[in-house]
C-alpha positions as CSV (number, residue, x, y, z in Angstrom):
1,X,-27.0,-41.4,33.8
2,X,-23.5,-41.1,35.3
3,X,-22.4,-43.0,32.8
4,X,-23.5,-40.8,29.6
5,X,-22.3,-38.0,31.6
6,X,-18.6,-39.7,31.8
7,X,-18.9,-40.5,28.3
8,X,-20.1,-36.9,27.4
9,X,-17.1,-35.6,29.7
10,X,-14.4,-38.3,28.1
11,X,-15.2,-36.9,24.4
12,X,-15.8,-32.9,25.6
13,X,-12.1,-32.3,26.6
14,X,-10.4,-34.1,23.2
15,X,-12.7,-32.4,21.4
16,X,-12.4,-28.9,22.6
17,X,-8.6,-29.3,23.0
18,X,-8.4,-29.7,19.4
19,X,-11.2,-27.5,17.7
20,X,-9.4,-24.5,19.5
21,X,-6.0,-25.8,18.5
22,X,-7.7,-25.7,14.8
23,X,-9.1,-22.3,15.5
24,X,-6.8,-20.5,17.0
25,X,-4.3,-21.4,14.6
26,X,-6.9,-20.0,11.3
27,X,-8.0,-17.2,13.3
28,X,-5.7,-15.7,16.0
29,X,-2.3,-17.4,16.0
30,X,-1.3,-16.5,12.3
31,X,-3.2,-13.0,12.0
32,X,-1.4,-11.8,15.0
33,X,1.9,-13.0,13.1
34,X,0.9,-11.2,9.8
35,X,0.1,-7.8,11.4
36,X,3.0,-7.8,13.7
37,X,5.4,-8.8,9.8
38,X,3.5,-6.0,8.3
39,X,2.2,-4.1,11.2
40,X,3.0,-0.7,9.2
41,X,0.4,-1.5,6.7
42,X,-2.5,-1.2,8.8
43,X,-4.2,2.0,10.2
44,X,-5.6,0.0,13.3
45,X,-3.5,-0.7,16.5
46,X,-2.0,-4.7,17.2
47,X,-5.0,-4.8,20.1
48,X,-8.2,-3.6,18.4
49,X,-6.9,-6.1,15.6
50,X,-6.4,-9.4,17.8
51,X,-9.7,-8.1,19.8
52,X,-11.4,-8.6,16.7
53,X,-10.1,-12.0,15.7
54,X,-10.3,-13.0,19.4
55,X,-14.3,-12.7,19.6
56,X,-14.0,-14.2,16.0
57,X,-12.3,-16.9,17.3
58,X,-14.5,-17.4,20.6
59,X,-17.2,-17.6,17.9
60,X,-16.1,-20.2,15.7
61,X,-15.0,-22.6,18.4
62,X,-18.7,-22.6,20.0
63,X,-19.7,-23.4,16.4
64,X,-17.6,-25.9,15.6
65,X,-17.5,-27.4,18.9
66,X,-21.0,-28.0,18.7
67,X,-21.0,-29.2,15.7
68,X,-18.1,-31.9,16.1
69,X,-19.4,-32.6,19.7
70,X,-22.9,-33.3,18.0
71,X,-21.4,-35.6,15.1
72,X,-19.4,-37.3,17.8
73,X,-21.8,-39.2,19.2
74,X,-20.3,-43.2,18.4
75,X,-16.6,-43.4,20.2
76,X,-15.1,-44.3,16.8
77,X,-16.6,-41.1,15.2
78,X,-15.3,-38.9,17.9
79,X,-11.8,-40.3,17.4
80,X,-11.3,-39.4,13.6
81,X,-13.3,-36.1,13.9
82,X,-10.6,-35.5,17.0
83,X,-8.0,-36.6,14.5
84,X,-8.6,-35.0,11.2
85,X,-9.0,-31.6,13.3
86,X,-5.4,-31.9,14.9
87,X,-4.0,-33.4,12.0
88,X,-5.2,-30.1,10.2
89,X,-4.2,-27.7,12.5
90,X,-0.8,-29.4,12.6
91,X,-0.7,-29.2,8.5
92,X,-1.7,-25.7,8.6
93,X,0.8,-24.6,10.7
94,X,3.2,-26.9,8.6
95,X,1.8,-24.7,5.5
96,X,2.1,-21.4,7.0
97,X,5.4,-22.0,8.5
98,X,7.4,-24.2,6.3
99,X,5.6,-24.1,2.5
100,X,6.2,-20.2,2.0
101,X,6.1,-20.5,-1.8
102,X,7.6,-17.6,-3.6
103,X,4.2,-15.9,-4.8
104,X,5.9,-12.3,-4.9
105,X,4.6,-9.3,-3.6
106,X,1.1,-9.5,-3.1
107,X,0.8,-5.7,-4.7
108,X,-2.0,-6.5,-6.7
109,X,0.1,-8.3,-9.7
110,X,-1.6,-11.4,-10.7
111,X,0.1,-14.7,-9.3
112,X,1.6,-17.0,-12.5
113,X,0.1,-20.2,-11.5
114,X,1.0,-22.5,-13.9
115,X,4.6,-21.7,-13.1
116,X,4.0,-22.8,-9.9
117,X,2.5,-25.7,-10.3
118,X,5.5,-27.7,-8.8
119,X,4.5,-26.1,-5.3
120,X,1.4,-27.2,-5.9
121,X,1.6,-31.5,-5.7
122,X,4.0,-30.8,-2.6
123,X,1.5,-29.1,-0.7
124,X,-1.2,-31.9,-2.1
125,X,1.0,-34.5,-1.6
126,X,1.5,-33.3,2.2
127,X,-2.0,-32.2,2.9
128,X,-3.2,-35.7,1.4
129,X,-0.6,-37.8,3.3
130,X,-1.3,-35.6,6.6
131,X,-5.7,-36.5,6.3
132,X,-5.0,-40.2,4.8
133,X,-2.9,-40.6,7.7
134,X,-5.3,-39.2,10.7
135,X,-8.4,-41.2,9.4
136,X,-6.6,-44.6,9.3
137,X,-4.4,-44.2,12.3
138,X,-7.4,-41.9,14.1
139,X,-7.1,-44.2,17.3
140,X,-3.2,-43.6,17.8
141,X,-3.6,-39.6,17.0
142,X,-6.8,-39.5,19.1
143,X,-4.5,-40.4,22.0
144,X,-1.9,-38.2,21.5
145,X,-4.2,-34.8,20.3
146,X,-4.8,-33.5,23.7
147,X,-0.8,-33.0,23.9
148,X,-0.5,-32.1,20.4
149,X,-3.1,-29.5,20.2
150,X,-1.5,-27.9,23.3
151,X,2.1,-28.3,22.2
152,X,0.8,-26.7,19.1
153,X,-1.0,-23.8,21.0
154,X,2.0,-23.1,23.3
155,X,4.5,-23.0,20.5
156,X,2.6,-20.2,18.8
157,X,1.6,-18.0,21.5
158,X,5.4,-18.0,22.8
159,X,6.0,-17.0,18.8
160,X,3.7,-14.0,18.9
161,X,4.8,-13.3,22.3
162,X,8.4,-12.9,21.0
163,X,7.2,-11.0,18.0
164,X,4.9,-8.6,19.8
165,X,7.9,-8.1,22.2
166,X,10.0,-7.1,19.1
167,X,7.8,-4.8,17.3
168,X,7.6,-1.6,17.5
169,X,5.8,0.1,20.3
170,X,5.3,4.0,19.5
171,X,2.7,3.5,16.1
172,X,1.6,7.0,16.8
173,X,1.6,7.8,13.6
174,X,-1.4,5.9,12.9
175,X,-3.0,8.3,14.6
176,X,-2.2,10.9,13.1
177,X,-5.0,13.1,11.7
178,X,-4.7,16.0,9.4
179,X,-7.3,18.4,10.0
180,X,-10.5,18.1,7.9
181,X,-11.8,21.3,8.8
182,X,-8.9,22.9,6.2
183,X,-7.5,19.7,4.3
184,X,-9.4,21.3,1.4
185,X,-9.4,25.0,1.8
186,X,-6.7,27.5,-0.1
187,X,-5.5,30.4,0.3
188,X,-5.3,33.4,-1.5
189,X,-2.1,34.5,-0.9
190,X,0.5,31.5,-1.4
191,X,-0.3,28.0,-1.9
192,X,2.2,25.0,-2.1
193,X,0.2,21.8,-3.3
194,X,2.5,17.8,-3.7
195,X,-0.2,16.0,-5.4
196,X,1.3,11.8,-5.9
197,X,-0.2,9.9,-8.7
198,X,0.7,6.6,-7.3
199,X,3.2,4.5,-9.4
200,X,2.8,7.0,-12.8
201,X,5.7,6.8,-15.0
202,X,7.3,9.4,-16.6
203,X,6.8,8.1,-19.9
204,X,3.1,7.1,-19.6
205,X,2.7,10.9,-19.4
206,X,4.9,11.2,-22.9
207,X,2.3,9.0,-24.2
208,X,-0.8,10.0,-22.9
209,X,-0.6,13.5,-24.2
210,X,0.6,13.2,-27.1
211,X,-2.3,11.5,-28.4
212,X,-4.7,13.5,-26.1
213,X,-4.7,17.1,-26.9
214,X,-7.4,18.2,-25.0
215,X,-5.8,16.9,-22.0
216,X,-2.5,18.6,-22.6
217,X,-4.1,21.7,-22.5
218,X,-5.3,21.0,-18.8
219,X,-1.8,21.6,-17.8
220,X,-1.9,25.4,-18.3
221,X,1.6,26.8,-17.2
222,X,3.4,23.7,-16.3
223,X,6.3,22.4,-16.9
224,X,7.2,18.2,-17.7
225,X,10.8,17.3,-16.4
226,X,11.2,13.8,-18.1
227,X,14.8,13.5,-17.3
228,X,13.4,12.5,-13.8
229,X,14.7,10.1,-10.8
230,X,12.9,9.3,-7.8
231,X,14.9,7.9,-4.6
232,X,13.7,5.0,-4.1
233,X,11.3,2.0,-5.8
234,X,9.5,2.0,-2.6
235,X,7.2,4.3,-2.0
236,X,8.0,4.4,2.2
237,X,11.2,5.9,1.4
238,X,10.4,8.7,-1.9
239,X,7.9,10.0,0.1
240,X,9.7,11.0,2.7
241,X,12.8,12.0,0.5
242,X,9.8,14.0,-1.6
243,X,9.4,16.1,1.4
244,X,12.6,16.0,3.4
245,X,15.3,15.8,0.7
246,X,16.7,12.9,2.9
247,X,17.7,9.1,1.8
248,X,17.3,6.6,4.7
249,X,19.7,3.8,4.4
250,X,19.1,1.2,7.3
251,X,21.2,2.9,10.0
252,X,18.5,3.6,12.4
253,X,14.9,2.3,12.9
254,X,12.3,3.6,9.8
255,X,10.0,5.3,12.2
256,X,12.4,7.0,13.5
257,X,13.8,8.2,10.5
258,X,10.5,9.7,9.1
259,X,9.8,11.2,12.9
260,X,13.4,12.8,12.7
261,X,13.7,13.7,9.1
262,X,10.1,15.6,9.4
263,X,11.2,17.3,12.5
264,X,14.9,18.5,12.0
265,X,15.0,19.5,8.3
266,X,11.7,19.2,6.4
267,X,9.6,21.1,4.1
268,X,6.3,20.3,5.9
269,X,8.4,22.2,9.1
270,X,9.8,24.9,7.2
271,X,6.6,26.4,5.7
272,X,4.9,25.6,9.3
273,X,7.4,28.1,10.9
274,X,6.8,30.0,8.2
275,X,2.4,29.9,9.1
276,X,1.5,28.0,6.4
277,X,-1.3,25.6,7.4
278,X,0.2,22.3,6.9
279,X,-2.4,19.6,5.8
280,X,-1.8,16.0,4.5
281,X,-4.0,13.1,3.0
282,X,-1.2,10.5,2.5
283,X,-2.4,6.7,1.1
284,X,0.4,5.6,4.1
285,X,0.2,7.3,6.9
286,X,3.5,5.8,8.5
287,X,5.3,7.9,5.5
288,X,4.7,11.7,7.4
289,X,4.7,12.8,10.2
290,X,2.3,15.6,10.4
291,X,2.5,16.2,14.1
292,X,5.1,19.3,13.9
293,X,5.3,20.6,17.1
294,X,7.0,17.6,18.4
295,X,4.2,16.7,21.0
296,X,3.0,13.3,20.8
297,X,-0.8,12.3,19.3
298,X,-3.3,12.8,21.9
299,X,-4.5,9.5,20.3
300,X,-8.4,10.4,20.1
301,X,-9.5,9.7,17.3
302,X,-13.2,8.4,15.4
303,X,-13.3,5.6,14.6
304,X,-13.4,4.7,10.7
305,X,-15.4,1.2,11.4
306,X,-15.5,0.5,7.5
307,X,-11.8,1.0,7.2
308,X,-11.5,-1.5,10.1
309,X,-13.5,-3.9,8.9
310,X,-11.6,-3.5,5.7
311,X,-8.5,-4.2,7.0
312,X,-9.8,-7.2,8.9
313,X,-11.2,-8.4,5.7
314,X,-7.6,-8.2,4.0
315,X,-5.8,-10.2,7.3
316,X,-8.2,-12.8,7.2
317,X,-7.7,-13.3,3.6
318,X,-4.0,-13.6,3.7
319,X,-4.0,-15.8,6.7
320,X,-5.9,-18.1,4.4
321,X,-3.6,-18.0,1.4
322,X,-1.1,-18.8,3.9
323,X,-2.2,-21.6,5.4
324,X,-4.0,-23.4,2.9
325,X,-2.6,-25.4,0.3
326,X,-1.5,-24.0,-2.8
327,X,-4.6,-25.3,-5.3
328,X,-6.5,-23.6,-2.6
329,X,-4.7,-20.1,-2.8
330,X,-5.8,-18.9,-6.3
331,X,-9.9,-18.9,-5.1
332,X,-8.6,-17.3,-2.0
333,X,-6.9,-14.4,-4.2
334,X,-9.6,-14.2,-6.4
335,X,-7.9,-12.4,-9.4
336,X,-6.4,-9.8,-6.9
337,X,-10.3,-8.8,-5.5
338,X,-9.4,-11.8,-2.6
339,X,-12.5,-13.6,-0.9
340,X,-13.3,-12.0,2.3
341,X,-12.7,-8.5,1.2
342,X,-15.0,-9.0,-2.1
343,X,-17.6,-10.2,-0.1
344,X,-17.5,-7.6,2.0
345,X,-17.4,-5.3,-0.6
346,X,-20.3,-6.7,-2.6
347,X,-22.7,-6.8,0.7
348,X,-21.6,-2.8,1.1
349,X,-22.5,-2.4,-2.9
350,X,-25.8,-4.4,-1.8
351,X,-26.5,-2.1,0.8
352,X,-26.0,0.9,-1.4
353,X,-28.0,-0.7,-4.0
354,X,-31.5,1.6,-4.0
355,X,-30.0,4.1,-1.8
356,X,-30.2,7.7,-1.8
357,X,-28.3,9.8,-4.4
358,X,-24.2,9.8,-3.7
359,X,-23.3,12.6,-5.4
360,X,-21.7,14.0,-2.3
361,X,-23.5,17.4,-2.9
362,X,-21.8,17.8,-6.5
363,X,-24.9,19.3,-8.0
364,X,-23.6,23.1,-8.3
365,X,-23.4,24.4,-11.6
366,X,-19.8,24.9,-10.7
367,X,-19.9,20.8,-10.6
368,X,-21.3,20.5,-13.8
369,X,-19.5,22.6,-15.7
370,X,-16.0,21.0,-15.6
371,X,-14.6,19.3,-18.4
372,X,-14.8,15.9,-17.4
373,X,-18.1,16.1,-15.3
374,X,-19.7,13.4,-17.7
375,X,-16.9,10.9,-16.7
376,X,-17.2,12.2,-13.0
377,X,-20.2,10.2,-13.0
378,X,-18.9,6.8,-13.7
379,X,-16.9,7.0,-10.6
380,X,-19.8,7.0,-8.4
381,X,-20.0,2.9,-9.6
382,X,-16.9,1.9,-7.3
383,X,-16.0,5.1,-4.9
384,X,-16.1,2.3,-2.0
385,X,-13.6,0.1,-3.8
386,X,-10.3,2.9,-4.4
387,X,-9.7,5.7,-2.5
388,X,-9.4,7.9,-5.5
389,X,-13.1,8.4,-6.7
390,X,-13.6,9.2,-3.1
391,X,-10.6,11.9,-2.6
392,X,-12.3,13.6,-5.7
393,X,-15.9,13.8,-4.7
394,X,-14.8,15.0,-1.4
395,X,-12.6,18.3,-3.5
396,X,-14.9,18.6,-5.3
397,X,-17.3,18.7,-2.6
398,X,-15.4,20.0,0.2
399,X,-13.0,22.7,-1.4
400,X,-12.9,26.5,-0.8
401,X,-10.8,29.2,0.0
402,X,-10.0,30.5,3.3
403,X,-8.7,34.0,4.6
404,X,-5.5,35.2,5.9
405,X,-3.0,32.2,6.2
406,X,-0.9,30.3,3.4
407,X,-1.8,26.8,2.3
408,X,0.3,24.0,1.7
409,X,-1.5,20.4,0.7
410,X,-0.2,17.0,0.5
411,X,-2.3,14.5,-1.1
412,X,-1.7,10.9,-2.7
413,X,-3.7,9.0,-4.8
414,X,-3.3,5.2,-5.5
415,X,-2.8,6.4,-9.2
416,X,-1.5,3.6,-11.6
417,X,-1.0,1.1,-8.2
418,X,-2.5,-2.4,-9.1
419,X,-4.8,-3.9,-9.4
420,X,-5.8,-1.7,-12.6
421,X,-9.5,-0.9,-12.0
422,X,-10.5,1.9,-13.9
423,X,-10.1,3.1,-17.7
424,X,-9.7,6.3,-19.7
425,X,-13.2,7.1,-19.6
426,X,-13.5,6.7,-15.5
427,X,-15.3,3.7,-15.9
428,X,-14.8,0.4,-13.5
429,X,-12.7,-1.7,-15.7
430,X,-10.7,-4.8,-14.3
431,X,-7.7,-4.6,-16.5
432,X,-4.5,-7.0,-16.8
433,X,-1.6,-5.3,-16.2
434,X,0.3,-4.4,-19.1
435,X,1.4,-1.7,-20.7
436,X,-1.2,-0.2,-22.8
437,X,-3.7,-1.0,-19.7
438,X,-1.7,1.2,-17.6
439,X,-2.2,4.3,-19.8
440,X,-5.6,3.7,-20.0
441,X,-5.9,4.0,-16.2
442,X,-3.3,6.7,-16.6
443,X,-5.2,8.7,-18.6
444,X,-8.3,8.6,-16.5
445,X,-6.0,9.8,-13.3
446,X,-4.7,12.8,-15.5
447,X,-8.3,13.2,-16.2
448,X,-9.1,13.4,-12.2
449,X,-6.0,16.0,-11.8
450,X,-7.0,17.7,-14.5
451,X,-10.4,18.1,-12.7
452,X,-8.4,19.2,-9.3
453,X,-7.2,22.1,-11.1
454,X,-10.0,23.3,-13.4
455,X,-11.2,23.3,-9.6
456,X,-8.7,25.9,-8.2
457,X,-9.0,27.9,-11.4
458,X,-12.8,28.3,-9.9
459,X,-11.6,29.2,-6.8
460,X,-9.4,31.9,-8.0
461,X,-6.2,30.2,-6.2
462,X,-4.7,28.3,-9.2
463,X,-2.9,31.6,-10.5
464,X,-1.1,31.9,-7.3
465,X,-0.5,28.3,-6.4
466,X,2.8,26.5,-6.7
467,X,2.0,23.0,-7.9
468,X,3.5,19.3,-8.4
469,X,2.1,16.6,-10.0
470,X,4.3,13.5,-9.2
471,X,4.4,10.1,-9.1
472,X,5.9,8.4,-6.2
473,X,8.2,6.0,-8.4
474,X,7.3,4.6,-12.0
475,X,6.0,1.2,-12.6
476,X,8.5,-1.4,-14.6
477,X,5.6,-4.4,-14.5
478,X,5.6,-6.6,-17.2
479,X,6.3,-4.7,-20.1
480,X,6.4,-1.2,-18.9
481,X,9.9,-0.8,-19.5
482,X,11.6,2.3,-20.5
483,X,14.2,2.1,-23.5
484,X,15.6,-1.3,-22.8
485,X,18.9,-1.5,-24.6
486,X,21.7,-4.3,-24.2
487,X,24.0,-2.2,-22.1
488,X,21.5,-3.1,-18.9
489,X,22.2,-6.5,-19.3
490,X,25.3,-5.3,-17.4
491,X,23.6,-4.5,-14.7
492,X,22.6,-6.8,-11.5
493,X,23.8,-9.7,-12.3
494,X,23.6,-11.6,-9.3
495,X,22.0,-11.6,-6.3
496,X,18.4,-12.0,-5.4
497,X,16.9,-10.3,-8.0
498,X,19.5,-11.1,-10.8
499,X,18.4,-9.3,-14.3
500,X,15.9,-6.8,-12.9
501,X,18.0,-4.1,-13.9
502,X,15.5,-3.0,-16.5
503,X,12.5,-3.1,-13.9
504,X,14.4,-1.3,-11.6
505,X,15.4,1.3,-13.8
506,X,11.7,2.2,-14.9
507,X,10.3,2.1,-11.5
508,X,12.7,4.9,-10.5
509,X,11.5,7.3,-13.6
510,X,9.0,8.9,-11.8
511,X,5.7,12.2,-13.4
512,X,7.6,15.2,-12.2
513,X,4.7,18.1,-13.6
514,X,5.7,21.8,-12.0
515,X,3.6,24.7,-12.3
516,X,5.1,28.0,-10.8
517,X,3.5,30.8,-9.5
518,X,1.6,33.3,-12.2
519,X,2.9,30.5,-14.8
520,X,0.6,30.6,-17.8
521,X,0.8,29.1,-21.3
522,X,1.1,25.9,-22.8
523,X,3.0,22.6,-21.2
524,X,6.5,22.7,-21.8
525,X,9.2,19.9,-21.3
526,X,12.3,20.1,-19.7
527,X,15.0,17.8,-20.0
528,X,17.6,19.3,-16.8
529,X,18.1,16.3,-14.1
530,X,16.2,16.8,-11.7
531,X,14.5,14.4,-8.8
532,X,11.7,14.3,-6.5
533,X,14.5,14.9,-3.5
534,X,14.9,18.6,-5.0
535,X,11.3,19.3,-4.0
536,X,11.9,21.0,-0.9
537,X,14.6,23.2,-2.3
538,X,12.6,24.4,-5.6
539,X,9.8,25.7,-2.7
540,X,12.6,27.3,-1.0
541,X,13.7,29.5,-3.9
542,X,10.5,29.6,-5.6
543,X,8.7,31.2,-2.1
544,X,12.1,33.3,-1.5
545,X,12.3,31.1,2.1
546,X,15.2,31.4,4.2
547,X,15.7,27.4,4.4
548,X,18.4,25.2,3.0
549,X,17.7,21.7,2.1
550,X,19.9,19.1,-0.1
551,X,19.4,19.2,-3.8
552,X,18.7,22.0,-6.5
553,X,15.8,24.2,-7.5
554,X,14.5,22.5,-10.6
555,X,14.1,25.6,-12.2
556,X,18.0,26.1,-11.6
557,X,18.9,23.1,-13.0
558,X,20.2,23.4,-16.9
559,X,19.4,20.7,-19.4
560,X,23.3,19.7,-20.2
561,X,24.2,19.9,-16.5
562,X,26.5,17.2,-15.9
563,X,24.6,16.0,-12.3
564,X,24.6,12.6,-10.0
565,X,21.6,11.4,-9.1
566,X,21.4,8.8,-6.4
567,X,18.4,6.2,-6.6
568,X,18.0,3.3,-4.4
569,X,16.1,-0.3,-4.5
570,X,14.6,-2.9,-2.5
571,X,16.5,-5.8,-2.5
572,X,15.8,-9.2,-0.9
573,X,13.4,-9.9,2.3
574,X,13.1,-7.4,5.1
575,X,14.6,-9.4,8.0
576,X,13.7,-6.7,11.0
577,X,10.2,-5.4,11.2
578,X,11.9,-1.8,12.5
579,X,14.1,-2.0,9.8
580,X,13.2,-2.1,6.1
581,X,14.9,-4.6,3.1
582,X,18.0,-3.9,1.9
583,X,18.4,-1.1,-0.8
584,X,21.1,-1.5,-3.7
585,X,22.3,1.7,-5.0
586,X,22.2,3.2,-8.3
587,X,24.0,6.6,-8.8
588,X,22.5,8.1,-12.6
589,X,24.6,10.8,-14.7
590,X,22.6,12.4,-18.0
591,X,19.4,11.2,-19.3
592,X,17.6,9.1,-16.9
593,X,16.0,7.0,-19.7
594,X,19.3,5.6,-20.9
595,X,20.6,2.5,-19.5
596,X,24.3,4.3,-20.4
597,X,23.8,7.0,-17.7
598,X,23.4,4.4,-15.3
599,X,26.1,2.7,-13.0
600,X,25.8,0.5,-9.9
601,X,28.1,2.5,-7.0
602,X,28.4,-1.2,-5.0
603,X,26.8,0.1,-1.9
604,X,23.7,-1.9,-0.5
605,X,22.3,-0.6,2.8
606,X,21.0,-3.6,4.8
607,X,19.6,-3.2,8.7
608,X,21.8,-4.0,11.0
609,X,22.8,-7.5,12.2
């Protein structure tokens, strides 16, 4: 008996050593690493995050303990199993670490495989040699695995250590609430509404109405500014310039900026001095700061378990994809839907399946009446998988007018982002993403604005509401290009992202729609210069506001008005998590659509050394 139970003790220890060197590598070590790189991407906190992976973890090594501890019954056995599970962990970490391919933004753009095939037999050839190697040789890895694993399991917990140490520790603003009692109500009086179509081009728009007269006619009293420029590619930095009129350029921490910006000299600020309620429903909350009076977030806050679960979902899937190898990666990304995040979106559509009615109390005759109820429907199909079906059903649902106080609303859809899910008739539609795809999608978001409004005309608050429609930058995927011409071959010629001039150049072509106050008749377009930066100083003049912000009133602006535009992109890696990539600057003169009025000024704002 004592000897089983020193034989049971002399394989325990080797094996637990390395199935939570294994684990915690998967499922703490590198999600920890991947939030603290992107930790401005999630709405959770760093410590409800590892809390989550941590009991994951705990899990997985009881599993898999028992499970190699039950296998490992022959002393032979227990060697390889000891083996192959340190030799993986160390190849994982190997993979995460070393074999960072260059798969591109993972945005929602699908991956070109084939031209990365090369990648491929390197990680196959490593992974192969790495296994091959621990099953022959199990006997001289078994007897170093116990160091190994540990070496392995100190390295990375002194590497999130130092990271955790470097990020940021004021994320306040992802608790920052607007407040739902009012998000949707209007006032009578004065109303100020920023509504983002995510990504939407100012030439999709060209298009989409020109073959779509019914859908023109939506925009009753607005006015198209095609000669547009946003400030940025990204949208972390044109939202904030939206509604501040302020470029950031690397020469203080991004938090900060937004925090200061929105504080000192901000739209959001002036009309809240001015008793507006101020409401927002950003897609990133780290790009407002809604907390005007300066006071920091109480930090209560309920807790939105499926957007947790969500996010967890999306961490665990890119901790795979970075750790396995590369003719792994594609099943992992799973055409843009990934693997853990579609299966738990298909259990929550199994769920629903049979359920009661969703209509979100949309049954009023109101409801029913608007032009596009019929394709209202089809949204109800994948409400749980974009968060623009779901802003809509809530208006709809939610909207209303209140008394005695000015309005101004922020709200911004994922528009045109990728993946492209839905088509021109609202229907689910998983969509490649070219060009014509994009106005198909396009036109079912105009179609979902178009319902916004019809919904303030009910109200009685359209008539006296000032209104943009805007996208947040334009597009440039694939073949989304806007009047490509030889002269932009002169353009970025080096550097990381040599001959992207023409990319760059449509992505900063943003929608800018304006409707003013009492404005009636049909849509109009307007070719003066204008840019989303001049949005706080067309509310100024247009509300008669004593406030001063950079920029013009785009109603001021003439069409042959000789004007600079500045416009800046994201070039190479972000190097500093407080910091954001560097931007290359653009400065545009005349029409923003011709490569001719463009001219690279030679600045490039990177973060500080």
């Amino acid at each position: 008996m004592d000897h089983d139970t020193m034989a049971a003790q002399k394989r325990s220890l080797p094996i637990l050593v390395s199935v939570s060197s294994f684990v915690l590598t998967l499922f703490l070590f590198t999600p920890a690493r991947i939030f603290i790189g992107n930790f401005m991407e999630f709405s959770c906190l760093f410590h409800e995050s590892m809390l989550f992976f941590l009991v994951v973890s705990l899990g997985l090594m009881l599993v898999l303990f028992t499970v190699a501890y039950g296998v490992s019954r022959r002393e032979t056995t227990c060697r390889t199993v000891v083996s192959m599970l340190t030799a993986s962990a160390f190849a994982m970490w190997v993979q995460g670490n070393l074999f960072l391919w260059p798969y591109g933004v993972l945005n929602g753009t699908d991956i070109e495989w084939d031209a990365l095939l090369y990648f491929g037999f390197i990680d196959a050839a490593f992974w192969s040699i790495v296994v091959t190697f621990s099953i022959l040789k199990a006997d001289l890895v078994f007897r170093f695995s116990r160091l190994m694993s540990l070496v392995l399991i100190v390295v990375q917990l002194l590497s999130v250590t130092w990271s955790w140490i470097s990020m940021p520790k004021d994320q306040s603003f992802k608790q920052q609430e607007s407040s739902a009692d009012t998000l949707f109500l209007f006032s009578k009086h004065v109303n100020v509404i920023v509504l983002i179509l995510d990504t939407f081009q100012s030439d999709f728009f060209q298009d989409i109405v020109a073959d779509d007269a019914d859908l023109r006619a939506q925009f009753d009293g607005f006015t198209y500014f095609r000669n547009a420029l946003t400030g940025s590619d990204g949208t972390i930095v044109s939202v904030p310039n939206m509604l501040t009129a302020s470029n950031y350029d690397n020469t203080v921490p991004y938090l900060e900026f937004v925090k200061n910006s929105f504080l000192e000299n901000s739209l959001p600020k002036t009309l809240k001095e001015y008793s507006f309620s101020v409401d927002f429903d950003p897609m990133l909350k780290y790009t407002v700061y809604t907390d005007l009076s300066g006071m920091p977030s109480s930090g209560r806050k309920l807790k939105d378990w499926d957007a947790f679960y969500r996010e967890q979902a999306l961490i665990a899937d890119l901790t795979l994809f970075r750790n396995v190898p590369h003719f792994m990666k594609e099943s992992i990304y799973n055409h843009q839907r990934w693997f853990f995040s579609d299966l738990l979106e298909r259990r929550r559509d199994a769920g629903n399946t049979g359920g009661a009615s969703r209509d979100g109390g949309q049954g009023s005759s109101e409801s029913s009446s608007l032009t596009y109820a019929r394709e209202l429907e089809n949204l109800k199909v994948f409400n749980d998988r974009n968060r623009d079906p779901r802003f809509i059903e809530t208006f709809l649902r939610s909207s209303g007018v209140m008394e005695n106080t000015d309005a101004f609303k922020f709200y911004h859809l994922k528009g045109i982002h990728l993946p492209l899910i839905m088509n021109e008739n609202l229907d689910y539609e998983e969509m490649q993403p070219f060009r014509i795809n994009m106005l198909r999608q396009g036109t079912g978001i105009l179609k979902m604005a178009a319902t916004l409004l019809e919904r303030l005309k009910q109200l009685k608050v359209y008539d006296n509401s000032l209104i943009f429609i805007v996208g947040d930058h334009g597009s440039g995927v694939g073949d989304a290009k806007i009047n490509v011409t030889p002269y932009g071959n002169n353009f970025n010629t080096r550097g990381p992202y040599k001959d992207n001039f023409q990319s760059f150049k449509a992505i900063g072509i943003p929608l800018i729609l304006v409707k003013r106050m009492h404005a009636t008749g049909e849509l109009r377009t307007s070719d003066a210069p204008v840019s989303l930066g001049d949005i706080p100083q067309t509310v100024a003049e247009e509300l008669g506001l004593e406030a001063s912000f950079p920029g013009e009133s785009m109603f001021r602006v003439e069409e042959n008005e000789d004007r600079e535009r500045i416009y800046r992109a994201f070039v190479g890696p972000q190097e500093d998590v407080e910091y954001l990539a560097p931007l290359y600057e653009y400065a545009v003169r005349g029409f923003s659509w011709d490569d001719t009025s463009w001219r690279e000024t030679g600045n490039i704002y990177y973060a500080p050394k």
